[in-house]
KOLRO-358714 format. One line per 3 residues: for each residue x, y, z of N, C-alpha, C, O. Coordinates in steps of 0.2 Angstrom, whole numbers, always signed. Atoms other than C-alpha are relative to their C-alpha. Example, Ala and Ser with C-alpha at 12.3 -4.5 7.8 and 13.67 -1.06 7.14 Angstrom:
// KOLRO-358714
+4,-6,+0,+62,-22,+39,+4,+6,+0,+9,+5,+3 | -4,-6,-1,+68,-5,+36,-4,+5,+3,-1,+11,+4
// end
This chain:
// KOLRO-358714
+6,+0,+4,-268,+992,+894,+1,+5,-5,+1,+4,-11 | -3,-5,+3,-262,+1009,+887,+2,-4,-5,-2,-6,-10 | -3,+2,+4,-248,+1002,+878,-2,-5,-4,+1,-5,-10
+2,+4,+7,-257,+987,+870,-5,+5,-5,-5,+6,-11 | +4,-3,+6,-270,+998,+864,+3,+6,-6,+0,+8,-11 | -5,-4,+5,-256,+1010,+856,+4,-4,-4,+6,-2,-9
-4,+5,+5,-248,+995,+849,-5,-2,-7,-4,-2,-14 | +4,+3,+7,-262,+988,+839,-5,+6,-4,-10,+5,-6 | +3,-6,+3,-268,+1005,+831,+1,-1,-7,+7,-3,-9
-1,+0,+8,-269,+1005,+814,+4,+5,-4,+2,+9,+1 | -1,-6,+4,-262,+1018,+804,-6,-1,-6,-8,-6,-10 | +4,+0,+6,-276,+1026,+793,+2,+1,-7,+8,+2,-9
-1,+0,+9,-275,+1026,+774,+2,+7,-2,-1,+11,+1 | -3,-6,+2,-266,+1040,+767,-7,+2,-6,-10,-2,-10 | +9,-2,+3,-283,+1048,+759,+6,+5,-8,+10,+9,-6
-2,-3,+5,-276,+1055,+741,-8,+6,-2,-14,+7,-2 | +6,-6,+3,-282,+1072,+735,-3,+0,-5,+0,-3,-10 | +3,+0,+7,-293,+1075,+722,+3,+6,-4,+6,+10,-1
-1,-7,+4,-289,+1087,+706,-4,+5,+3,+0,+10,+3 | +3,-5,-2,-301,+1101,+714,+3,+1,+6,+4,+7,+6 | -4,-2,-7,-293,+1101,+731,+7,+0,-1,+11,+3,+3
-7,-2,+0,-276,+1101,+723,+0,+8,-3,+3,+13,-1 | +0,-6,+1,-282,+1116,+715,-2,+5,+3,+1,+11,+2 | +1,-2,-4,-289,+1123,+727,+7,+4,+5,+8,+10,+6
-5,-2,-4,-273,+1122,+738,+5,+5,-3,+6,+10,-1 | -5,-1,+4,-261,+1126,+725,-2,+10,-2,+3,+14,-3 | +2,-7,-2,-271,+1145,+725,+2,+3,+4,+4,+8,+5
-2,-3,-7,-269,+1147,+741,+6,+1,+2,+8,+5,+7 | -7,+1,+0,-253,+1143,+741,+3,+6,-2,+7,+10,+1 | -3,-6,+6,-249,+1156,+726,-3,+7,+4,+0,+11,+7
+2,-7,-6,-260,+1169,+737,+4,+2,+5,+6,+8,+5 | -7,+1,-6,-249,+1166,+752,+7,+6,+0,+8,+11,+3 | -7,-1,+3,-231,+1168,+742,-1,+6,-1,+3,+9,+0
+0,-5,+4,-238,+1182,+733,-2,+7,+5,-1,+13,+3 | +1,-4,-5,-245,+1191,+749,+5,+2,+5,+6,+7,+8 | -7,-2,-3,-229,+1189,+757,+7,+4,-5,+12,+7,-2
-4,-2,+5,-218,+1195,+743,-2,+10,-1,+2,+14,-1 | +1,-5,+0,-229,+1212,+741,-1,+2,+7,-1,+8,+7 | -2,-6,-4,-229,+1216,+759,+8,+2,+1,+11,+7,+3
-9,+0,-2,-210,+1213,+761,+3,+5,-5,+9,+7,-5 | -3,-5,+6,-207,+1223,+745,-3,+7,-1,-1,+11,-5 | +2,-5,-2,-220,+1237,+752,+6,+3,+6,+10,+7,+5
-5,-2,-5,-210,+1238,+769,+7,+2,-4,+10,+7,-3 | -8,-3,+5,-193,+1240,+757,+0,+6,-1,+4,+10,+1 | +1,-4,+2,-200,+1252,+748,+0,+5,+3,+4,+10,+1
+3,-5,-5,-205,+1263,+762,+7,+2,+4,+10,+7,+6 | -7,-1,-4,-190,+1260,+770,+5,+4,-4,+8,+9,-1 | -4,-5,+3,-181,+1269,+755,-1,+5,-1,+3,+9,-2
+1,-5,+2,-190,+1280,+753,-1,+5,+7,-3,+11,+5 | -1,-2,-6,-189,+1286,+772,+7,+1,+1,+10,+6,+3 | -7,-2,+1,-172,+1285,+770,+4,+5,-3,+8,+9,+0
-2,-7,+2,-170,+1296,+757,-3,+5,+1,-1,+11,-1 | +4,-8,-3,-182,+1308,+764,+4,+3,+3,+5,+9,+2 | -2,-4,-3,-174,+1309,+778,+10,+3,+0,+13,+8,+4
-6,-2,+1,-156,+1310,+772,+2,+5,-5,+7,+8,-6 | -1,-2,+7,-160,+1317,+755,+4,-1,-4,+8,+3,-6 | -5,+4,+4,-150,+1305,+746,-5,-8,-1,-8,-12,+3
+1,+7,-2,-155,+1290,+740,+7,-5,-4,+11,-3,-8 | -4,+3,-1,-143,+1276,+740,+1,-6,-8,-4,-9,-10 | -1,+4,+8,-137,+1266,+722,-2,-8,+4,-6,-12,+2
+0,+6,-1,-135,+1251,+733,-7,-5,+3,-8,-11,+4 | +7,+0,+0,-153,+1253,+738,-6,-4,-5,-10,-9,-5 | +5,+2,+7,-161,+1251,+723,+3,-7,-4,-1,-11,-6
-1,+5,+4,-152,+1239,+716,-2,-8,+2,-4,-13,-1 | +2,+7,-5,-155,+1226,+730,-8,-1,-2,-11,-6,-4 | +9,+1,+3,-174,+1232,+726,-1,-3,-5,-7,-4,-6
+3,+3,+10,-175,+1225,+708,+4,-6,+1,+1,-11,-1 | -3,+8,-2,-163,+1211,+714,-5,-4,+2,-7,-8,-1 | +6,+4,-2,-176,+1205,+725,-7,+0,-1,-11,-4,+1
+4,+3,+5,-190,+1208,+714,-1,-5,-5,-5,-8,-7 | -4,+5,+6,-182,+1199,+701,-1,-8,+6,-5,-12,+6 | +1,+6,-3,-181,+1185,+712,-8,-3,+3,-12,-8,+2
+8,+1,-1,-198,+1186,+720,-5,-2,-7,-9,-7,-7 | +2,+3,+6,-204,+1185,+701,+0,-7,-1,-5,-11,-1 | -3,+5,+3,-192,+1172,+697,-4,-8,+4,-5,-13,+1
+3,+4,-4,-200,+1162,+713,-9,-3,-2,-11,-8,-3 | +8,+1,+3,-218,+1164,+708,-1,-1,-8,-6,-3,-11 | +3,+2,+8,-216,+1161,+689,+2,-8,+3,-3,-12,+2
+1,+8,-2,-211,+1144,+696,-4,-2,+3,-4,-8,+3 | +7,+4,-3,-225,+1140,+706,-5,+1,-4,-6,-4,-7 | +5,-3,+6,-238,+1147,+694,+1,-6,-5,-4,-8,-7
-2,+3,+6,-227,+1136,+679,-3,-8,+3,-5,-13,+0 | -1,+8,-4,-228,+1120,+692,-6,-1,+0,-8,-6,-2 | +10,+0,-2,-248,+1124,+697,-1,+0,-5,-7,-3,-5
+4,-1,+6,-254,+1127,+679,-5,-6,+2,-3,-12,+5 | +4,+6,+0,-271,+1119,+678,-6,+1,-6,-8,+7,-8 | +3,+1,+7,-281,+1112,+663,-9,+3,+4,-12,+0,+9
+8,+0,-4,-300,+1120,+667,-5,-4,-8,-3,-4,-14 | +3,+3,+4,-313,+1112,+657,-6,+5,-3,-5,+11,-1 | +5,-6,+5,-328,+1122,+646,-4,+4,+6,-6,+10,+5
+6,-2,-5,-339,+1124,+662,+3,+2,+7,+0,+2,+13 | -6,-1,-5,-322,+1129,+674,-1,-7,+4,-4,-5,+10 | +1,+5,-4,-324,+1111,+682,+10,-2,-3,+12,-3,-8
-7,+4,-1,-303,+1105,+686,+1,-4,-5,-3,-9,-2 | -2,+6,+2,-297,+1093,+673,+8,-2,+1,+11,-7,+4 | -7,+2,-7,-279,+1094,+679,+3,+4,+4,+6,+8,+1
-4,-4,-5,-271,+1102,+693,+3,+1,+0,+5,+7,+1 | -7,-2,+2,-256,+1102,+688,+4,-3,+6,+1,-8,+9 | -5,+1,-5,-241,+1099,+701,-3,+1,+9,-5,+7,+10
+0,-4,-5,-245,+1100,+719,+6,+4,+4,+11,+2,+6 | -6,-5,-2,-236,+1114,+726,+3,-3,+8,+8,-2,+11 | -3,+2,-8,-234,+1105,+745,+1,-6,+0,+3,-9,+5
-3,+5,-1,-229,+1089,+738,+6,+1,-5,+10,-3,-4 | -5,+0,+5,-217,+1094,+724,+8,+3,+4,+7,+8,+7 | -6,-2,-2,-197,+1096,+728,+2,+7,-4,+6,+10,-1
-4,-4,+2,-193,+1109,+716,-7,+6,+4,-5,+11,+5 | +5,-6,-3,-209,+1120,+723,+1,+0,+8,+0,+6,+10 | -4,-2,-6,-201,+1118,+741,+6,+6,-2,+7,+12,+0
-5,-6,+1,-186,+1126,+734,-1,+7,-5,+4,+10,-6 | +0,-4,+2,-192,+1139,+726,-5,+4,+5,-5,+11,+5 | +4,-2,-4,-205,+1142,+741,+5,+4,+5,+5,+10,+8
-7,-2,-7,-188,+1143,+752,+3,+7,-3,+4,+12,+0 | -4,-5,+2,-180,+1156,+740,-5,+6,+0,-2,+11,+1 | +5,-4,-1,-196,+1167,+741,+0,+1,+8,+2,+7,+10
-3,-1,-12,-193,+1166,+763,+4,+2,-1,+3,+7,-4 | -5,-4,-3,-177,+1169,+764,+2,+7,-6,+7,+10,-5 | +1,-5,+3,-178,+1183,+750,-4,+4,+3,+0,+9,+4
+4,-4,-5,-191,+1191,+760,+2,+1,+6,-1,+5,+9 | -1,-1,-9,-182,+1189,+779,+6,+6,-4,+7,+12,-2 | -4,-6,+0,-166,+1197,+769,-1,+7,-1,+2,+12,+2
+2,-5,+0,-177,+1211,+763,+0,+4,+6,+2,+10,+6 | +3,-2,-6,-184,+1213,+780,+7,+2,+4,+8,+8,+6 | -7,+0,-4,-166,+1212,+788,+5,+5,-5,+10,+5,-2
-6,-7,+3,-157,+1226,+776,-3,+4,+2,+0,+9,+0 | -2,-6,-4,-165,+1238,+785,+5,+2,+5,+6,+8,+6 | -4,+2,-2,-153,+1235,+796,+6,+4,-2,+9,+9,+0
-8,+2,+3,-137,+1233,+786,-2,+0,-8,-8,+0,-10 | -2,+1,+7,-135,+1233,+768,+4,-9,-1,+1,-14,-4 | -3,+3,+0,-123,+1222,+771,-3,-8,+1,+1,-13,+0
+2,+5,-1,-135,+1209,+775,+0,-4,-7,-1,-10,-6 | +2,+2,+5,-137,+1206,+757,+7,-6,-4,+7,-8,-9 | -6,+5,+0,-121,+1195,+757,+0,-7,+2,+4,-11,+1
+3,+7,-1,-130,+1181,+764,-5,-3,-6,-7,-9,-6 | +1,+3,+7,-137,+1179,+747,+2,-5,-4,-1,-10,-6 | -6,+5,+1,-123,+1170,+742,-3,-8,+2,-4,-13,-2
+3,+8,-4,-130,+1155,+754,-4,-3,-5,-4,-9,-4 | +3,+2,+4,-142,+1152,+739,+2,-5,-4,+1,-11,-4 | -5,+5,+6,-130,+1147,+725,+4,-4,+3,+6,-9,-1
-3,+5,-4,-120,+1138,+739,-2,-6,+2,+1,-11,+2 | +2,+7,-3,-133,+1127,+745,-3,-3,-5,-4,-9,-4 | +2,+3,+6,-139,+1123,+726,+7,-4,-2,+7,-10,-5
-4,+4,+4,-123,+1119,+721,+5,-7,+5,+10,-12,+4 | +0,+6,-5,-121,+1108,+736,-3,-7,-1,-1,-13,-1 | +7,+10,+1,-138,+1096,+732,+3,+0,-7,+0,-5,-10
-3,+3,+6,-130,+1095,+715,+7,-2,+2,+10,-6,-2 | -8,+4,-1,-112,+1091,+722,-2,-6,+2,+1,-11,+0 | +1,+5,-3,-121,+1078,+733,-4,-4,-2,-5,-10,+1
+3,+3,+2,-133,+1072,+721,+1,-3,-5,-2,-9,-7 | -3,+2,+8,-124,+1071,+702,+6,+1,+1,+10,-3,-1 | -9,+1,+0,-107,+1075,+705,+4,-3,+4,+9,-5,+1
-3,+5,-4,-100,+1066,+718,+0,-7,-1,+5,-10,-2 | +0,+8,+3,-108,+1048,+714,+2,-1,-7,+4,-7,-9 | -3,+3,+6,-102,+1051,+696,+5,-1,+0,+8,-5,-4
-9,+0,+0,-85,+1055,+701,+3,-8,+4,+9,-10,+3 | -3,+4,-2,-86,+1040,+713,+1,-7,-4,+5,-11,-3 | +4,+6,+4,-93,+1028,+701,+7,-2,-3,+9,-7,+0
-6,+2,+2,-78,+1026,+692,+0,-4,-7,-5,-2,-10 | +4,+5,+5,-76,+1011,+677,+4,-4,+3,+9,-4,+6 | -2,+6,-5,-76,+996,+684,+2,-4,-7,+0,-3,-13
-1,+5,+5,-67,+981,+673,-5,-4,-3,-10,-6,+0 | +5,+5,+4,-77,+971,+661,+1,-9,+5,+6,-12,+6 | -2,+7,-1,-80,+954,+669,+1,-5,-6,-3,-4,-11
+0,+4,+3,-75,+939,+660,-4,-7,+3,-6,-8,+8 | +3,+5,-2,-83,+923,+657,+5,-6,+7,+2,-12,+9 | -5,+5,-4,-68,+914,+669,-3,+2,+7,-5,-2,+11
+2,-2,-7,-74,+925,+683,-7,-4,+5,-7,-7,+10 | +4,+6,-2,-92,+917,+683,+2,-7,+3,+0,-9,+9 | +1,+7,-3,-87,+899,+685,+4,+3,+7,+2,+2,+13
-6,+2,-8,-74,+903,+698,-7,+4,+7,-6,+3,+13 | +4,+0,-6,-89,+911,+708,-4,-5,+3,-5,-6,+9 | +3,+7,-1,-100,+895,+705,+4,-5,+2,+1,-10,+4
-3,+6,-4,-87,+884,+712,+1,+2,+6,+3,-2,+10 | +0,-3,-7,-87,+895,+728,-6,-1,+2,-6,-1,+8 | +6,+0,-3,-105,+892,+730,-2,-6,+2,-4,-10,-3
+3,+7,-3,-110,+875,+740,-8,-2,+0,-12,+1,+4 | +6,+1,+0,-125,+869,+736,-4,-5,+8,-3,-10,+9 | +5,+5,-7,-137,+862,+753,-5,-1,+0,-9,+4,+1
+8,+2,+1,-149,+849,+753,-4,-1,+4,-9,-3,+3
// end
């Protein structure tokens, strides 16, 4: 009985969002990123500057990491921001939302480079050295462009011109039945 009643279940209608609840979301979203970006770059900060306190020195390869991963934290959030832009109307009433940031693909990847920019932050205190898993960025980019535009163009190849001989000779392979 179970099983018939799980068989015949409907699947509900996928309910679309309106412009006000994409924008809605799409703040909260930018709140989020941007809440996680300035604690993880507060914890850095504190870290170097605990570092240098206690060693009295502070470190070149310190800082540099620090403006690298602000630079990037930016670079993430100018792209959600650029994605979410929304048209408001004379009386702040949504005329467009813009992009939804939890459906769009390039706003996943820039979500993801905001996380793991923030885990390596959190993770160089640690190591320095942790900062070489960076790398994994531009690898896995030029990955979904190997596996999306470059591969299939290189497999495509050029295929000969058909001629009109080749038609017939496919139409005489074909049997017609009545």
């Amino acid at each position: 009985v179970v099983l018939w009643a799980w068989c015949n279940l409907k699947m509900p209608k996928e309910r679309r969002k309106g412009q006000k609840e994409i924008y809605k979301d799409n703040l909260s979203t930018l709140d989020f990123y941007f809440r996680i970006s300035v604690i993880v770059n507060i914890i850095h900060i504190s870290h170097i500057l605990f570092y240098s306190w206690w060693y009295s020195e502070i470190q070149v390869w310190s800082i540099f990491w620090l403006i690298f991963s602000i630079l990037h934290h930016g670079g993430g959030h100018w792209m959600l921001r650029y994605l979410s832009r929304a048209v408001l109307g004379p009386k702040d009433e949504v005329i467009d939302a813009g992009s939804d940031l939890s459906d769009s693909w390039i706003s996943e990847y820039s979500k993801d480079v905001i996380l793991f920019i923030s885990i390596l932050q959190c993770t160089s205190i640690i190591s320095n050295m942790i900062w070489t898993l960076w790398v994994l960025i531009p690898a896995y980019a030029f990955y979904k462009i190997w596996i999306t535009l470059l591969w299939p163009w290189f497999q495509s190849g050029s295929e000969p011109l058909d001629d009109g001989g080749s038609k017939k000779g496919k139409k005489s392979k074909t049997k017609r039945i009545h």
